[in-house]
C-alpha positions, 0 to 999 in steps of 0.5 A: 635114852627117854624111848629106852625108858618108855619102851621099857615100862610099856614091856613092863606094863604088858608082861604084868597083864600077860603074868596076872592074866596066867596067875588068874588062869592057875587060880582057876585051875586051882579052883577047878581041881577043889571042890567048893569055892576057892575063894570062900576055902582061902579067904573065909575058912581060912583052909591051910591046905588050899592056901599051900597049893594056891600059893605054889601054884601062883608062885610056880606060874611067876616062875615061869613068867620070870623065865621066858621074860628073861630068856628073851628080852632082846625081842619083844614079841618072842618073848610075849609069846613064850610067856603066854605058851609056856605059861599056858604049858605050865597051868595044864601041867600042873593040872594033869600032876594034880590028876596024877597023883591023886590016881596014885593016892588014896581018896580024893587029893580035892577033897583032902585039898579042902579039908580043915586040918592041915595034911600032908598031902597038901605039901606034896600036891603044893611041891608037885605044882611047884616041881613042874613050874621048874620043869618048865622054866628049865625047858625055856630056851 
């Protein structure tokens, strides 16, 4: 009984490194696709529009965590690796959506990204990100 518990906060504790670890990668994804520093975008100006991508971004990534999490507990080691492969999968995902529709769109969806008000195309580019989570959460088998 006590090994269960043990066992489990040890799978805890390193599916939460492995989930931090991939939202620090979309953040950086993030980051790359906008021009200027993210950080000083979201935490100083205050930016809208890259508050909303980041956040589906991440929450998207949390998605797909959950799912290859859950979809596989039985085995540990499965289940690590298809975090780390459909998390990866995720992040490069919703990268070429960003790429994809900015080529569809008028200006640049970075630009527009960083701009101080708040467009709607930030709302489209946050529910692509987020879209694309789902896709790959739904292909965890």
């Amino acid at each position: 009984m006590w090994e269960d518990l043990f066992t489990g906060a040890w799978h805890s504790i390193v599916y939460g490194v492995v989930g931090i670890a991939l939202m620090a990668a979309g953040f950086m994804l993030v980051d790359m696709l906008t021009p200027g520093k993210l950080r000083e975008l979201i935490w100083i100006q205050r930016n809208a529009n890259a508050s909303l991508l980041l956040a589906a971004n991440q929450l998207g990534i949390a998605v797909i965590v959950f799912t290859a999490i859950i979809t596989s507990y039985a085995d540990f080691g499965y289940g690590l690796a298809s975090t780390v492969l459909f998390g990866l999968l995720g992040i490069v995902l919703m990268g070429l959506a960003f790429l994809v529709l900015d080529m569809l769109t008028p200006g640049k969806l970075g630009e527009i990204i960083c701009d101080d008000q708040p467009h709607p195309a930030a709302r489209v580019s946050a529910a692509s990100h987020f879209g694309v989570a789902l896709i790959v959460a739904a292909c965890i088998a």
